[in-house]
N, C-alpha and C positions, 0 to 999 in steps of 0.2 A: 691102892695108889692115891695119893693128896690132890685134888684139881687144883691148880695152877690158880691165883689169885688174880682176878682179872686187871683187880687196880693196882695190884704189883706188874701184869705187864705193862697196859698204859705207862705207868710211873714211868716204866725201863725205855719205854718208847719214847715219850716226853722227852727223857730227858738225855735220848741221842739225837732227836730231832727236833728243838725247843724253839725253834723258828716258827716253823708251820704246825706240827703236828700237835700244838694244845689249843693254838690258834683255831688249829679247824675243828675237833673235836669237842672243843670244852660247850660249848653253846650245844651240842647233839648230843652230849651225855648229861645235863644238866636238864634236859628238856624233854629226856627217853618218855615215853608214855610206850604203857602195856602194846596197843596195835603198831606203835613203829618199833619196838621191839620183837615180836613178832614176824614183823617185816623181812628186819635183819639177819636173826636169827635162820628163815627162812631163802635168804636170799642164795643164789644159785647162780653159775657164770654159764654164757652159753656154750656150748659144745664146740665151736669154731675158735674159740679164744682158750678152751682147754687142750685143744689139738697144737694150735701155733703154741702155746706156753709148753707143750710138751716136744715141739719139733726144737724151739731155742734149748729149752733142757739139752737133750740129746746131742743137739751142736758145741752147746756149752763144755760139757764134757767129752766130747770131742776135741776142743780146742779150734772150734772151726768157726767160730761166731763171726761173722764183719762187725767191724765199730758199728753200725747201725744198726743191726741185731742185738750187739751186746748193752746197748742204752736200751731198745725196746725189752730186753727181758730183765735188766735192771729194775726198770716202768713196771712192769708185769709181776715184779718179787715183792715191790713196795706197795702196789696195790691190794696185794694177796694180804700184806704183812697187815695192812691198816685195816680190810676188809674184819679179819680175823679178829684183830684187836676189840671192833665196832661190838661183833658178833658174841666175845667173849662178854662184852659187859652186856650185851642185850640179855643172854642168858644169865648170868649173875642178877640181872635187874627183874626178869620174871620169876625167878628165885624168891628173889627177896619179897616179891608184890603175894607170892604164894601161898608166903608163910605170916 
């Protein structure tokens, strides 16, 4: 199976979210060095915020979310979604520094 081209999702991400999301990333991917790559690459969510992101899941599909639920796990999907993206080029970027 083909991995997923990191700066193909970026791109895809950019450019549903061209407001903030090159704004905030462009300066951190331009700037990656091997140890904060590493970093990212490594980084891990704590176990109380994968429990509540799993209890909204379950509500979600449910159909039982209150409005304040459904924004907090909105919050919780685009975090995940950016976290991912970060991680994806960290890894493409120690890739690349490998070879």
């Amino acid at each position: 199976m083909q991995r997923a081209n990191p700066d193909a999702i970026l791109k895809n991400m950019v450019a549903g979210h061209p407001s903030y999301i090159a704004k905030l990333f462009e300066p951190i991917l331009r700037e990656m060095t091997p140890e904060m790559a590493r970093i990212i690459v490594n980084a891990r969510t704590d176990s109380s915020v994968v429990e509540r992101v799993e209890y909204l899941r379950a509500q979600a599909n449910e159909g039982l979310l209150t409005d304040e639920e459904r924004a907090e796990y909105v919050d919780y999907v685009e975090a995940v979604d950016m976290l991912a993206i970060l991680q994806a080029k960290a890894r493409d970027e120690l890739a690349r520094q490998a070879s």
